[in-house]
CHARMM internal coordinates of N, CA and C (Angstrom, degrees):
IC EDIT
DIST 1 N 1 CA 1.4578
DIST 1 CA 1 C 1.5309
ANGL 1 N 1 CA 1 C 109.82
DIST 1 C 2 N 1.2461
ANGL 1 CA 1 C 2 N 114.89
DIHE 1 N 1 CA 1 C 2 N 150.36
DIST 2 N 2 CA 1.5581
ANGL 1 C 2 N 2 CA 126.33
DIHE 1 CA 1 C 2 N 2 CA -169.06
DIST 2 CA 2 C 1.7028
ANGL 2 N 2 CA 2 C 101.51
DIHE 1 C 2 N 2 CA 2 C -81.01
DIST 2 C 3 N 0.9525
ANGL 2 CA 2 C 3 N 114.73
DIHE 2 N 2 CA 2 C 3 N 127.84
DIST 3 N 3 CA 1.6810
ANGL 2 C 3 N 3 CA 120.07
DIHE 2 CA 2 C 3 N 3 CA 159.24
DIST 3 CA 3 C 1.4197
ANGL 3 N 3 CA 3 C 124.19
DIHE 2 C 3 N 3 CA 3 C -78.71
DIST 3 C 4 N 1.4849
ANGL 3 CA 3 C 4 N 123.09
DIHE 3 N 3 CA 3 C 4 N 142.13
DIST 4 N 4 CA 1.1502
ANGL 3 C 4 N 4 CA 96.21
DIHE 3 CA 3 C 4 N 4 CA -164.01
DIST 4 CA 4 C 1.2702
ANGL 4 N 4 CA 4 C 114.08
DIHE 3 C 4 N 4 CA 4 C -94.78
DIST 4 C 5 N 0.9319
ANGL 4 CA 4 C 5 N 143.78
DIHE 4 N 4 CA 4 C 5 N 23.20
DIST 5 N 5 CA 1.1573
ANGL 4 C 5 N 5 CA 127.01
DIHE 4 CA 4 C 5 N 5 CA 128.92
DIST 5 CA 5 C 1.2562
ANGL 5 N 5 CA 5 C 137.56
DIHE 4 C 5 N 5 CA 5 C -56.01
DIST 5 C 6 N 1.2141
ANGL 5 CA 5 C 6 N 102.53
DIHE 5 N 5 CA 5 C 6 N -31.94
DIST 6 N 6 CA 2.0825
ANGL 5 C 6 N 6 CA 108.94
DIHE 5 CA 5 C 6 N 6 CA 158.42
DIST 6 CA 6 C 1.0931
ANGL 6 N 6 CA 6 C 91.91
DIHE 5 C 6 N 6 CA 6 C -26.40
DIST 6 C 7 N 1.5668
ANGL 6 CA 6 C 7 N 115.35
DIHE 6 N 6 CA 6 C 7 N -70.19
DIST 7 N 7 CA 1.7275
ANGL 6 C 7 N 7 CA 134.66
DIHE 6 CA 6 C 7 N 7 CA -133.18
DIST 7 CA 7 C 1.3390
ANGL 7 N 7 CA 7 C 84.86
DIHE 6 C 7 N 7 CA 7 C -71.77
DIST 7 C 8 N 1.5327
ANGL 7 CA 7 C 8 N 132.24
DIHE 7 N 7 CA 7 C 8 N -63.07
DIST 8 N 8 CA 1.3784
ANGL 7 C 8 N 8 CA 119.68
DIHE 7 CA 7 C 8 N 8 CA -155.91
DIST 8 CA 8 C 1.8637
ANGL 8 N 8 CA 8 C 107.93
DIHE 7 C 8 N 8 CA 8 C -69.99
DIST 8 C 9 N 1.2675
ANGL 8 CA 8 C 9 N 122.62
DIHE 8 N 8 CA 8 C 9 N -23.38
DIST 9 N 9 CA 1.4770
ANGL 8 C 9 N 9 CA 110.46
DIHE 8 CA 8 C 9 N 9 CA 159.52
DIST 9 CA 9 C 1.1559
ANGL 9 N 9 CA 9 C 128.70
DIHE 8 C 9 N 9 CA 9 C -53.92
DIST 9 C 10 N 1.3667
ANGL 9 CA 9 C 10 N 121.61
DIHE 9 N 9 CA 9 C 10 N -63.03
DIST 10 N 10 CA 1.6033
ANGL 9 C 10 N 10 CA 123.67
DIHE 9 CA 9 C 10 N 10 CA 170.19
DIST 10 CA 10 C 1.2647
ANGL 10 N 10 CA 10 C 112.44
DIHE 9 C 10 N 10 CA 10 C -50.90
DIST 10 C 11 N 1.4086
ANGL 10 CA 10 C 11 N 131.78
DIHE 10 N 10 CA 10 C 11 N -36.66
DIST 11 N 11 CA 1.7118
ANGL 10 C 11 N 11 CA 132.59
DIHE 10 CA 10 C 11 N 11 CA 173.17
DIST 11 CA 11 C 1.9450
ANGL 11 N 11 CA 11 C 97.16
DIHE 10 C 11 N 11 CA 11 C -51.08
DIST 11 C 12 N 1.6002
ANGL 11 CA 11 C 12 N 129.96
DIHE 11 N 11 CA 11 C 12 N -8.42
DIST 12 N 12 CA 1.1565
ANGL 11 C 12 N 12 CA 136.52
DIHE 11 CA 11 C 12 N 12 CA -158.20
DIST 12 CA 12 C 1.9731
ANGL 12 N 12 CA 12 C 111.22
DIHE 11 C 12 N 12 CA 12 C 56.11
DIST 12 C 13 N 1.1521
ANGL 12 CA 12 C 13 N 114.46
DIHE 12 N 12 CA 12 C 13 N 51.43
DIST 13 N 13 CA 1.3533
ANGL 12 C 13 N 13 CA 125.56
DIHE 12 CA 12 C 13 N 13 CA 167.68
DIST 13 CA 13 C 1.5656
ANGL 13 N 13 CA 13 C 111.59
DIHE 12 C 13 N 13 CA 13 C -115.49
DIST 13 C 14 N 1.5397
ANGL 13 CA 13 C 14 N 115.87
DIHE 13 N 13 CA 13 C 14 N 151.67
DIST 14 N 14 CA 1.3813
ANGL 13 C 14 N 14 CA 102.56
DIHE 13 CA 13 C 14 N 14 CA 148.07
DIST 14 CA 14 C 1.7336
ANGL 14 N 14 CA 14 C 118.36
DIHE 13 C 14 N 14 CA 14 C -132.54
DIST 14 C 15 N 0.9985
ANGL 14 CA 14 C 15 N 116.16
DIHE 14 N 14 CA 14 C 15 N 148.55
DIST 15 N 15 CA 1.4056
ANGL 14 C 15 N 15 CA 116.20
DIHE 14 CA 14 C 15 N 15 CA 155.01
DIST 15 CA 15 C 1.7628
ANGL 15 N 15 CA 15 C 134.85
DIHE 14 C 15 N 15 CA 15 C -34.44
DIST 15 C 16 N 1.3499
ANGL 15 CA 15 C 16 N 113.48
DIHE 15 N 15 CA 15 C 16 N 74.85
DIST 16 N 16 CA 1.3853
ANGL 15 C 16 N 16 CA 108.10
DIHE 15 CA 15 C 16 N 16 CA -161.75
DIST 16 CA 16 C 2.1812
ANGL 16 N 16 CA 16 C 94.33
DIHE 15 C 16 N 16 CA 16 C -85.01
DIST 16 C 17 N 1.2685
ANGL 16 CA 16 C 17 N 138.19
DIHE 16 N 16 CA 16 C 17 N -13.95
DIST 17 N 17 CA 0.7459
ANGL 16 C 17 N 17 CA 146.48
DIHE 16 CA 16 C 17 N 17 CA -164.99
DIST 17 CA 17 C 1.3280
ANGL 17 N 17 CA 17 C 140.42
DIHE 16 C 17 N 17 CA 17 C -156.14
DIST 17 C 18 N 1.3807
ANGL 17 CA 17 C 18 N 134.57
DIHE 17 N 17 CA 17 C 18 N 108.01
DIST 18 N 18 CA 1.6610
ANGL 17 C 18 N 18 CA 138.47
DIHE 17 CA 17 C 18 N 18 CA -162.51
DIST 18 CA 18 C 1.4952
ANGL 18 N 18 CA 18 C 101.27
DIHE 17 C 18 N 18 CA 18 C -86.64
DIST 18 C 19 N 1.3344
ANGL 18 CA 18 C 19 N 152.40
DIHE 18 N 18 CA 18 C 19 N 146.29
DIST 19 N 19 CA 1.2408
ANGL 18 C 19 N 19 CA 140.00
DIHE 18 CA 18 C 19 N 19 CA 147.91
DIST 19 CA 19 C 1.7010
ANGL 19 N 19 CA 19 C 112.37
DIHE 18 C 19 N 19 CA 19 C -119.74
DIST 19 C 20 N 1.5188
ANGL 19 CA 19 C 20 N 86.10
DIHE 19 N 19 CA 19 C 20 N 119.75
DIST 20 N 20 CA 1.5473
ANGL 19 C 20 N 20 CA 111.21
DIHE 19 CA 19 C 20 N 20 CA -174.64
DIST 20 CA 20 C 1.7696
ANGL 20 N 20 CA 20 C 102.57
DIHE 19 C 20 N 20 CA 20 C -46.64
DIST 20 C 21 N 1.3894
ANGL 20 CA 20 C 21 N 99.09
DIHE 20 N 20 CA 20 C 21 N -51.36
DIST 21 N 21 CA 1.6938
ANGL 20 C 21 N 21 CA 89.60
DIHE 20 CA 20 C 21 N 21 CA -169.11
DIST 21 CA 21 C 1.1575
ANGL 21 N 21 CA 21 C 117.43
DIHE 20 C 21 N 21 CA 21 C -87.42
DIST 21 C 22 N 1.1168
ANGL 21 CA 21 C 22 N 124.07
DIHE 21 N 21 CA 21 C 22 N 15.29
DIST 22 N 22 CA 1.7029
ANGL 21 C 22 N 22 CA 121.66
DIHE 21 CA 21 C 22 N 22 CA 148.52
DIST 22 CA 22 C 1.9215
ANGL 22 N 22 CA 22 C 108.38
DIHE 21 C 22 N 22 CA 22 C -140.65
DIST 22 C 23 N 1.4444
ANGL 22 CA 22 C 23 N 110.80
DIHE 22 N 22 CA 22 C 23 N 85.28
DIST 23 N 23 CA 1.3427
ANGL 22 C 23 N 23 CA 119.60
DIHE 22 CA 22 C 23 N 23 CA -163.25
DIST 23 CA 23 C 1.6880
ANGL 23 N 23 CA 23 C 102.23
DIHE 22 C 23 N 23 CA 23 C -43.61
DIST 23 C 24 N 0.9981
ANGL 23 CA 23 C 24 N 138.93
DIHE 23 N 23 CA 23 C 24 N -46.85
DIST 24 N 24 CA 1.8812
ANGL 23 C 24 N 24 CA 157.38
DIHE 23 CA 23 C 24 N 24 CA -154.96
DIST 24 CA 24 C 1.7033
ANGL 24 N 24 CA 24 C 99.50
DIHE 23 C 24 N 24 CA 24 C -75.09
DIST 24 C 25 N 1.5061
ANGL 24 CA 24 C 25 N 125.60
DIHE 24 N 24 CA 24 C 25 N -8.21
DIST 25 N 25 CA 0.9687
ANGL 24 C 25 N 25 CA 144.57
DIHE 24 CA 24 C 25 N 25 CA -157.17
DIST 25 CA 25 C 1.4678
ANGL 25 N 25 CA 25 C 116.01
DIHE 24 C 25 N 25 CA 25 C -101.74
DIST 25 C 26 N 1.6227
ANGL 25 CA 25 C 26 N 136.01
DIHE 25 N 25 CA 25 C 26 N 137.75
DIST 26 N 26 CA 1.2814
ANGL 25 C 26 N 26 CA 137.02
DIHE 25 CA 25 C 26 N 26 CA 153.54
DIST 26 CA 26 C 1.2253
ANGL 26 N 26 CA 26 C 128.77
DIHE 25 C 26 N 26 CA 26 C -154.66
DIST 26 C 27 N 1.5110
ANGL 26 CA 26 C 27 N 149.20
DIHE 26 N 26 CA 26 C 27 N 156.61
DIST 27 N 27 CA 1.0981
ANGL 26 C 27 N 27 CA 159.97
DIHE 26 CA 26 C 27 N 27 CA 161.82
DIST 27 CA 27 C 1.5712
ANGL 27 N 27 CA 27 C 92.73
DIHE 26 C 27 N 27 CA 27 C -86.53
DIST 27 C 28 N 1.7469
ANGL 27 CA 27 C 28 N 114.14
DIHE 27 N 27 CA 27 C 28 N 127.42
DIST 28 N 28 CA 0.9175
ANGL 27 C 28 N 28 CA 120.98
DIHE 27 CA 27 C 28 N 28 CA -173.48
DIST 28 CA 28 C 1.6657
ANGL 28 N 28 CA 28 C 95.36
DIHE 27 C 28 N 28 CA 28 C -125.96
DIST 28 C 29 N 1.5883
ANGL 28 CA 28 C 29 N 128.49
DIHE 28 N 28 CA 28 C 29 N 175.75
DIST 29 N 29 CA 1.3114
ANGL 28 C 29 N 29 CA 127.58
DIHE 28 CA 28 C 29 N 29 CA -155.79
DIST 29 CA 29 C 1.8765
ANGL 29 N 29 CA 29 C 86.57
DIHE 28 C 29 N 29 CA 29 C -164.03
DIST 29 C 30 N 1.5388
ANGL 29 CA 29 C 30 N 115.19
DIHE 29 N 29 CA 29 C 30 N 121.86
DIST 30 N 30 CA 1.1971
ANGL 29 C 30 N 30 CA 123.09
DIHE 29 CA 29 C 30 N 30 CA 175.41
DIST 30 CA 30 C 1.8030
ANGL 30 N 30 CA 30 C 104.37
DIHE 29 C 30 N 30 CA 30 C -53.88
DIST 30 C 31 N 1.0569
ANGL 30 CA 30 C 31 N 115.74
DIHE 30 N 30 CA 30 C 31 N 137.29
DIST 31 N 31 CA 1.8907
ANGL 30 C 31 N 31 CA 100.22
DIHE 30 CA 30 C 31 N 31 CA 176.32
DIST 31 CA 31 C 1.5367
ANGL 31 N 31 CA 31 C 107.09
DIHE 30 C 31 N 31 CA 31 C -75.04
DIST 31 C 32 N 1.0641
ANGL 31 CA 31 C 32 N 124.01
DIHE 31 N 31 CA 31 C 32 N -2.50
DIST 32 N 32 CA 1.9584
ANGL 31 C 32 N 32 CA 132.15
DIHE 31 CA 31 C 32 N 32 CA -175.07
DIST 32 CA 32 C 1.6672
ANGL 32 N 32 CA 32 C 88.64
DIHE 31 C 32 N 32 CA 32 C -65.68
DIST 32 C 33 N 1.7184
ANGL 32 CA 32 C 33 N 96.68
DIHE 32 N 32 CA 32 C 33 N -73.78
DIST 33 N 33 CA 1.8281
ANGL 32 C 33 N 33 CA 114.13
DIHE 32 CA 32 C 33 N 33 CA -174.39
DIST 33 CA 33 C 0.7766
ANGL 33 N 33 CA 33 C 99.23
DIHE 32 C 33 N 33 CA 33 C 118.63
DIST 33 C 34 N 1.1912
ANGL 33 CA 33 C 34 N 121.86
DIHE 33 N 33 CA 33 C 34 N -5.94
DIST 34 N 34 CA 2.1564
ANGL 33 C 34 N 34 CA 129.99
DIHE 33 CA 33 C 34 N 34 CA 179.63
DIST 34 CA 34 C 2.1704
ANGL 34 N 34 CA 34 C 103.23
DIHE 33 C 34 N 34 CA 34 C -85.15
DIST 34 C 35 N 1.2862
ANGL 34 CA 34 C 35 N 91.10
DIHE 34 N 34 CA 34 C 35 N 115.70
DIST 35 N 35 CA 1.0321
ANGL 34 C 35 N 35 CA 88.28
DIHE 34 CA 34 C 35 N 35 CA 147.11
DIST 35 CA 35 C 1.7926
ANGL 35 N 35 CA 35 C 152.49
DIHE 34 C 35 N 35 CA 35 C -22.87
DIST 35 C 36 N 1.0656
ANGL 35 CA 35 C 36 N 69.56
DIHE 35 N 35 CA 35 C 36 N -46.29
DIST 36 N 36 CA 1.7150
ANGL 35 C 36 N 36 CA 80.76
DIHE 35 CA 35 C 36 N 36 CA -159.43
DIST 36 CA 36 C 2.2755
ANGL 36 N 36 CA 36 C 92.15
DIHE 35 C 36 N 36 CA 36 C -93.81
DIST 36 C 37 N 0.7434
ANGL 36 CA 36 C 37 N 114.21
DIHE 36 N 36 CA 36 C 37 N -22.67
DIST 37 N 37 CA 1.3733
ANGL 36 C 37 N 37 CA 127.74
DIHE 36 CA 36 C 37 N 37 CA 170.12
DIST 37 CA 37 C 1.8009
ANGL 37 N 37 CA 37 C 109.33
DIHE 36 C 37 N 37 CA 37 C -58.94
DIST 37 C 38 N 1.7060
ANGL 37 CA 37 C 38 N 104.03
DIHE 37 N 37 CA 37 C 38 N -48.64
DIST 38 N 38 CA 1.1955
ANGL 37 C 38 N 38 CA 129.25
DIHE 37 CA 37 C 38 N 38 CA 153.05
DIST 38 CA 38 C 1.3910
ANGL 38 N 38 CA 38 C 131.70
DIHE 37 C 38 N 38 CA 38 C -14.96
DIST 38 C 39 N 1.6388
ANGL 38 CA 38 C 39 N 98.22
DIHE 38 N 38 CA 38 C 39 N -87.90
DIST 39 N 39 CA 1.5053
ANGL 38 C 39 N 39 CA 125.75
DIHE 38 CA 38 C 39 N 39 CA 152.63
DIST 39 CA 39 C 1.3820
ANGL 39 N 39 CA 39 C 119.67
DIHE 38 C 39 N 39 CA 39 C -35.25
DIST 39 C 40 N 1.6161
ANGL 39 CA 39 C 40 N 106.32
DIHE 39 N 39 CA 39 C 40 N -64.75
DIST 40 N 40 CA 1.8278
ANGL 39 C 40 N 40 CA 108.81
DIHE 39 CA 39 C 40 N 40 CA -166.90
DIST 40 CA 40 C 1.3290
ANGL 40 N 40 CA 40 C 106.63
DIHE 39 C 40 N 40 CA 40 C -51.17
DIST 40 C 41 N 1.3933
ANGL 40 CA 40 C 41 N 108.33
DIHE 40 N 40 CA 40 C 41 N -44.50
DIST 41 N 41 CA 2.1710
ANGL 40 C 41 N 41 CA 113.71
DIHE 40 CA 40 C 41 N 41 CA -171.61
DIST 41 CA 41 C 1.0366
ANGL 41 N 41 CA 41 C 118.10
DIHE 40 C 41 N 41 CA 41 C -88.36
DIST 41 C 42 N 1.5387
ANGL 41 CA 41 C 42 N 117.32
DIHE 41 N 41 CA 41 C 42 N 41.71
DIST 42 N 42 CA 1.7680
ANGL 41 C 42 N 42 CA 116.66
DIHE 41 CA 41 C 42 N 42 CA 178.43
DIST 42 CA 42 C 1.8459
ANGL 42 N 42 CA 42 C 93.41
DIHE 41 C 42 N 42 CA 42 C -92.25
DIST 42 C 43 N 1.1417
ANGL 42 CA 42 C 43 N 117.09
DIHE 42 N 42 CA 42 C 43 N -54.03
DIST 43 N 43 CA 1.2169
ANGL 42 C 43 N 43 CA 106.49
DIHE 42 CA 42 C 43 N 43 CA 157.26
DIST 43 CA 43 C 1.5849
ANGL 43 N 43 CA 43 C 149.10
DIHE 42 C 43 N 43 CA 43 C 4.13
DIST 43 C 44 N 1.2653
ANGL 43 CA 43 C 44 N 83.91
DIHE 43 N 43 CA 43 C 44 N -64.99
DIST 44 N 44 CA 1.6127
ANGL 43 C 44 N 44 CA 123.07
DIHE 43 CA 43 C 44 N 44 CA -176.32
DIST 44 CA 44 C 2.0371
ANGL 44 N 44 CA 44 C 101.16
DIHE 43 C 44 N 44 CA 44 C -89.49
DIST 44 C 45 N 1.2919
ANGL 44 CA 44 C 45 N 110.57
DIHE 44 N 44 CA 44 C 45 N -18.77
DIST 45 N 45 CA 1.4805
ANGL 44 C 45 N 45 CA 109.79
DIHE 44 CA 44 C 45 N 45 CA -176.31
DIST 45 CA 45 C 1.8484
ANGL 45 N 45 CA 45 C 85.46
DIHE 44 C 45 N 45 CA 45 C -82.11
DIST 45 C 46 N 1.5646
ANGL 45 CA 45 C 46 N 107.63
DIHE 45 N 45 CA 45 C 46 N -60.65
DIST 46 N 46 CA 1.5035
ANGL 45 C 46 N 46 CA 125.65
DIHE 45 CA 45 C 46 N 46 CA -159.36
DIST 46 CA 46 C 1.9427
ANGL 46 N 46 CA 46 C 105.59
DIHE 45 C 46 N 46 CA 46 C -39.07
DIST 46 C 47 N 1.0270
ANGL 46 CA 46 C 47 N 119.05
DIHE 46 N 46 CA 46 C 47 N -44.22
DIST 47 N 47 CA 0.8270
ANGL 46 C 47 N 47 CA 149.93
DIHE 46 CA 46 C 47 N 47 CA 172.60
DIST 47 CA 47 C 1.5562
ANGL 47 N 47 CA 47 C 127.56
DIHE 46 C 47 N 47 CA 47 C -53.83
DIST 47 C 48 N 1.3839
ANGL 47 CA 47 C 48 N 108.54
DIHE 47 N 47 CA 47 C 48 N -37.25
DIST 48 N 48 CA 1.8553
ANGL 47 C 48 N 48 CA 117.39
DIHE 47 CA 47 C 48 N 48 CA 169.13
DIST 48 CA 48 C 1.4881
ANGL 48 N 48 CA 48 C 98.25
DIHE 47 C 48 N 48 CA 48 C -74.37
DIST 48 C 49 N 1.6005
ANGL 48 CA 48 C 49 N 105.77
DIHE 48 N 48 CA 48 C 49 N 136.02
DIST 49 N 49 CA 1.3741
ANGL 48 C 49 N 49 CA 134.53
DIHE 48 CA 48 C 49 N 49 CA -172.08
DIST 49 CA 49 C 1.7006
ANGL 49 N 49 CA 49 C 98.77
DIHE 48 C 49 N 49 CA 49 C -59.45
DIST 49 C 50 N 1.8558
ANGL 49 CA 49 C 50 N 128.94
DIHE 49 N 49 CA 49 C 50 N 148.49
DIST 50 N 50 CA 0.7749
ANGL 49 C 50 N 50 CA 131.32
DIHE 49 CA 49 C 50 N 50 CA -131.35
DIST 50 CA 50 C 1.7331
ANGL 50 N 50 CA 50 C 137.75
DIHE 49 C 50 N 50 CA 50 C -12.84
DIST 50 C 51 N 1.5879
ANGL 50 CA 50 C 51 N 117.65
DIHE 50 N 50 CA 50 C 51 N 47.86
DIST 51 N 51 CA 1.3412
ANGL 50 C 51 N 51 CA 135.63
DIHE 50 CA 50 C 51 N 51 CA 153.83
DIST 51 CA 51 C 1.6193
ANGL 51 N 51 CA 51 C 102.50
DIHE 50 C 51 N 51 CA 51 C -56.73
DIST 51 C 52 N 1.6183
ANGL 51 CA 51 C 52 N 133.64
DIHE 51 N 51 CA 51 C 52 N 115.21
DIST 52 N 52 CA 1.5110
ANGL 51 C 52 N 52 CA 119.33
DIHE 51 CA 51 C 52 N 52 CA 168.22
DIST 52 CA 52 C 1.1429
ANGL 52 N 52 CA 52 C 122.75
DIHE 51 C 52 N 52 CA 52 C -100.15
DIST 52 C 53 N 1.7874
ANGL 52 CA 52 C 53 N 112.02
DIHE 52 N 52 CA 52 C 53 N -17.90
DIST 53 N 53 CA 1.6492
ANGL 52 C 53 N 53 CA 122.94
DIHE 52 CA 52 C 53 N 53 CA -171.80
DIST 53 CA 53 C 1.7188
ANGL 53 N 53 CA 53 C 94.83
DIHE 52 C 53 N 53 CA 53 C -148.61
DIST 53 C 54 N 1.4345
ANGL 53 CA 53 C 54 N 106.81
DIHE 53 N 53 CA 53 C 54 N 127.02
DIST 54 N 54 CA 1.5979
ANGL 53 C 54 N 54 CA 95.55
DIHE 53 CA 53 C 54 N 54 CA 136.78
DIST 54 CA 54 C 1.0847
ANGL 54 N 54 CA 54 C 109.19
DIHE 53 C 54 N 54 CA 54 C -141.24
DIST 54 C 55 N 1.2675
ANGL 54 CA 54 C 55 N 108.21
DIHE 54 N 54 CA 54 C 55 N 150.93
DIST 55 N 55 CA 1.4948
ANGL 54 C 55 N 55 CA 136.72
DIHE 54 CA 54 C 55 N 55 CA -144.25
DIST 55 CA 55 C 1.6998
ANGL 55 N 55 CA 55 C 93.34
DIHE 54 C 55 N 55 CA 55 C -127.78
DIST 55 C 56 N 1.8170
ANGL 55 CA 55 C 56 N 112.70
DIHE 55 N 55 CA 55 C 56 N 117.65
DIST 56 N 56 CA 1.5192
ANGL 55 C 56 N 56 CA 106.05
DIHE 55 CA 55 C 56 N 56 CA 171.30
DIST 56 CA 56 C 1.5604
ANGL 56 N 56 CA 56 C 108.90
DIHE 55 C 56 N 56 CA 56 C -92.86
DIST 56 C 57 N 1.1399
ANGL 56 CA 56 C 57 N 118.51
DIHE 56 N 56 CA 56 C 57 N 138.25
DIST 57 N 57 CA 1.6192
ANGL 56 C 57 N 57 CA 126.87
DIHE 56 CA 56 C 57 N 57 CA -174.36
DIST 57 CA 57 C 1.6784
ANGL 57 N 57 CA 57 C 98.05
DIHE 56 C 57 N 57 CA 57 C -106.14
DIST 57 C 58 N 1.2406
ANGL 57 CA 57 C 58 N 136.09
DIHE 57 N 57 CA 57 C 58 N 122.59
DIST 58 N 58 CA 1.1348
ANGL 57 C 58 N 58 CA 128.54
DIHE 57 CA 57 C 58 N 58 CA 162.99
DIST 58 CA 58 C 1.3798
ANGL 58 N 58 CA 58 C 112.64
DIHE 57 C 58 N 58 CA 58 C -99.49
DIST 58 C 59 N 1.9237
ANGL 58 CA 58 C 59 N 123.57
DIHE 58 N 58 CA 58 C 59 N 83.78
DIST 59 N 59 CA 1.4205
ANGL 58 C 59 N 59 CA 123.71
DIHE 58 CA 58 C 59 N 59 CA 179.24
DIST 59 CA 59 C 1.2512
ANGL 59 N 59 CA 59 C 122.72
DIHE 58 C 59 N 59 CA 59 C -114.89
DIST 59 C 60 N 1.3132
ANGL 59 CA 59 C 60 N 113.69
DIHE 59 N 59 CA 59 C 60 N 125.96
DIST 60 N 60 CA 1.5382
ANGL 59 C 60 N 60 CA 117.30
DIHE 59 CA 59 C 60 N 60 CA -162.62
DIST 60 CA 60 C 1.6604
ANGL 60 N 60 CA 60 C 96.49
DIHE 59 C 60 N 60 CA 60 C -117.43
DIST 60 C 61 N 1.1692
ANGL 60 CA 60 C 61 N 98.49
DIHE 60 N 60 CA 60 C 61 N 179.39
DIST 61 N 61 CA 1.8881
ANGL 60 C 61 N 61 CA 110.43
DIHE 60 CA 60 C 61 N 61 CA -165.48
DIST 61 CA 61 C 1.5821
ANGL 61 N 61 CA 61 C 88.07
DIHE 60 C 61 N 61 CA 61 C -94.28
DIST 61 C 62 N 1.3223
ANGL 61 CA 61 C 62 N 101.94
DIHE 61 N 61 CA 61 C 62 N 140.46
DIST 62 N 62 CA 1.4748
ANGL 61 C 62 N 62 CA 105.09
DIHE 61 CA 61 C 62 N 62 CA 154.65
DIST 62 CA 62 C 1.0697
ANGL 62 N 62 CA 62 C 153.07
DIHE 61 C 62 N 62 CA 62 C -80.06
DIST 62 C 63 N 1.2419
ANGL 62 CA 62 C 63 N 127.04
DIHE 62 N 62 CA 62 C 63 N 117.70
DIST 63 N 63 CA 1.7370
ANGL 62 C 63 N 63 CA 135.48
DIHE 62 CA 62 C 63 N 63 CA -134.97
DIST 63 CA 63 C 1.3664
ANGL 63 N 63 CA 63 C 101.54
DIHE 62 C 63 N 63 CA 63 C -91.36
DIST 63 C 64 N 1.0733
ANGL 63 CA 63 C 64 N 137.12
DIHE 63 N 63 CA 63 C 64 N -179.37
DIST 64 N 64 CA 1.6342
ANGL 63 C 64 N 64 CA 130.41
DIHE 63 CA 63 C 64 N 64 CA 159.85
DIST 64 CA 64 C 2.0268
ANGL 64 N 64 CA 64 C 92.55
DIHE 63 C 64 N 64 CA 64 C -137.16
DIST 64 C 65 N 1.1661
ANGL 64 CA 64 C 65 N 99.95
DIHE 64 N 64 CA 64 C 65 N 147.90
DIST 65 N 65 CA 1.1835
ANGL 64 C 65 N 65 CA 111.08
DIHE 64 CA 64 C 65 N 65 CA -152.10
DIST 65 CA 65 C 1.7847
ANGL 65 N 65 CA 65 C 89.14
DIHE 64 C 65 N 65 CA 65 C -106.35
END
COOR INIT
IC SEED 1 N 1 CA 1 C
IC BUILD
């Protein structure tokens, strides 16, 4: 049987993050790094068998101006 993380690689995602306090949980990272690659494949996340929410975070590093 496929893990899902299989599933979320081939969707072209990866797992940049596990969170202990909610095990069912991850911060995922397009493998492109493009944004917008990001966006287009939420779809394609919504869609993997028990997926219930994904949620797009737009977080960037903080710059000093």
């Amino acid at each position: 049987m496929e893990s899902q993380r299989e599933v979320i690689n081939r969707a072209g995602y990866e797992v940049t993050q596990s969170l202990a306090y909610a095990p069912h949980t991850a911060w995922l990272r397009a493998k492109s790094g493009k944004i917008v690659d990001a966006i287009a494949g939420i779809s394609q996340l919504e869609a993997i068998a028990n997926v219930e929410n994904v949620e797009p975070q737009m977080l960037m590093e903080r710059s000093l101006r």
